[in-house]
C-alpha positions, -999 to 999 in steps of 0.1 A, spaced: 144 -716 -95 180 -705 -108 203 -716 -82 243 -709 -83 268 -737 -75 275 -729 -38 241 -725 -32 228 -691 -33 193 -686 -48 195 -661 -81 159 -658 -86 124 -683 -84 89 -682 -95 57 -703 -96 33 -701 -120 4 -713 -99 -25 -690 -98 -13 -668 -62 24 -675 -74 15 -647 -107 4 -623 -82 41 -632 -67 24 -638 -32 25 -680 -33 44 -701 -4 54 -727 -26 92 -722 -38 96 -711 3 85 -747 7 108 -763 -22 136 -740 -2 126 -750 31 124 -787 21 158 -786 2 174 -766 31 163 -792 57 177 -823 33 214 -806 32 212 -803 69 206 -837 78 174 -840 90 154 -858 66 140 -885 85 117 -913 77 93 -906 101 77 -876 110 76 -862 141 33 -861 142 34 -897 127 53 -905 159 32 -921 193 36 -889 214 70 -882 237 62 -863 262 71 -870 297 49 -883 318 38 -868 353 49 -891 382 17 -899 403 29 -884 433 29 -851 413 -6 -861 397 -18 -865 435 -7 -832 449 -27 -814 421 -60 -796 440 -89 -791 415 -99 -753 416 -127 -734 401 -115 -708 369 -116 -680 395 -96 -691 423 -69 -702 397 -37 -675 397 -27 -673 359 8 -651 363 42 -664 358 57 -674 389 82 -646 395 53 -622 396 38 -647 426 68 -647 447 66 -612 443 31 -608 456 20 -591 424 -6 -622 415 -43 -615 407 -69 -645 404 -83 -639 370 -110 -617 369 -126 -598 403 -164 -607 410 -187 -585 395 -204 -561 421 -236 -576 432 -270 -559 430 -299 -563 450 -328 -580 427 -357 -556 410 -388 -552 426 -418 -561 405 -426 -518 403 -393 -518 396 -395 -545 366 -425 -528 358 -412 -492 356 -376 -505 332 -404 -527 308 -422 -492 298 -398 -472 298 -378 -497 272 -413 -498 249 -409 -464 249 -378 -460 234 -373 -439 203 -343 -427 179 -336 -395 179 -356 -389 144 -384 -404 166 -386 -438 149 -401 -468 171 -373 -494 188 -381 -525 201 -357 -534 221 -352 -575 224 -354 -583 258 -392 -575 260 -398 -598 230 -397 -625 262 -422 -604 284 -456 -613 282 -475 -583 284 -449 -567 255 -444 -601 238 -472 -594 206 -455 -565 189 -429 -587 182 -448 -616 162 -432 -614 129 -462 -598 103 -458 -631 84 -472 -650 110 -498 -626 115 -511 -622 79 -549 -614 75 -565 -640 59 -595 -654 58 -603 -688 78 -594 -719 66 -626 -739 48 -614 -770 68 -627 -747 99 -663 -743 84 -669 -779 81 -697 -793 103 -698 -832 105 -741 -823 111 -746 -805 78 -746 -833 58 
């Protein structure tokens, strides 16, 4: 670092491996560090290696909290509540009726049929979970054609 008299930095430079590509934080931190010296507030202690002091809520102000579910929680500020502009977080999604099995049915085929548009098979991933659709998706190492295992051929009687 060259530094005049009254304080003024002339120029600085680290010669760390970031600090050649001149993007390094470290003579900000030298800087920072002699900036907060001059200005009196080098103390002992940090503040993190302090117990914490926060205030602490009265329990008459812990007792008049009501627990509420995420949804019923109103996250604006409190000029926008007076004002009657609040929303509770997120509206409930609309709610559809259940599938009949036809139904079920019907979406399952239509999904094994799917194709791109240069015709090429896709398997989409929810009917990896379906029973009747479930085997196409066995990966081909688990499904390797080999012969059976000697340990099957052996017959205790054939002795």
């Amino acid at each position: 670092m060259v530094v005049r008299n009254d304080g003024v930095v002339l120029g600085a430079h680290c010669n760390c491996t970031a600090g050649l590509g001149e993007s390094c934080s470290h003579v900000s931190a030298v800087l920072f560090s002699i900036w907060q010296h001059n200005n009196g507030r080098n103390e002992a202690i940090a503040v993190t290696s302090k117990k914490c002091k926060w205030a602490t809520p009265s329990e008459d102000s812990v007792k008049k909290v009501e627990y509420q579910q995420g949804k019923d929680i109103i996250f604006n500020n409190s000029q926008q509540y007076k004002k009657g502009q609040s929303s509770k977080g997120h509206s409930a999604p609309p709610a559809f009726p259940p599938l009949t099995a036809a139904e079920q049915a019907q979406l399952y085929n239509t999904l094994s049929q799917c194709r791109t548009q240069e015709e090429q098979i896709i398997k989409p991933v929810v009917l990896s979970v379906v029973k009747e659709y479930a085997a196409s998706y066995v990966p081909k190492a688990v499904m390797l054609d080999l012969p059976e295992p000697l340990t099957n051929l052996y017959d205790k009687q054939a002795r």
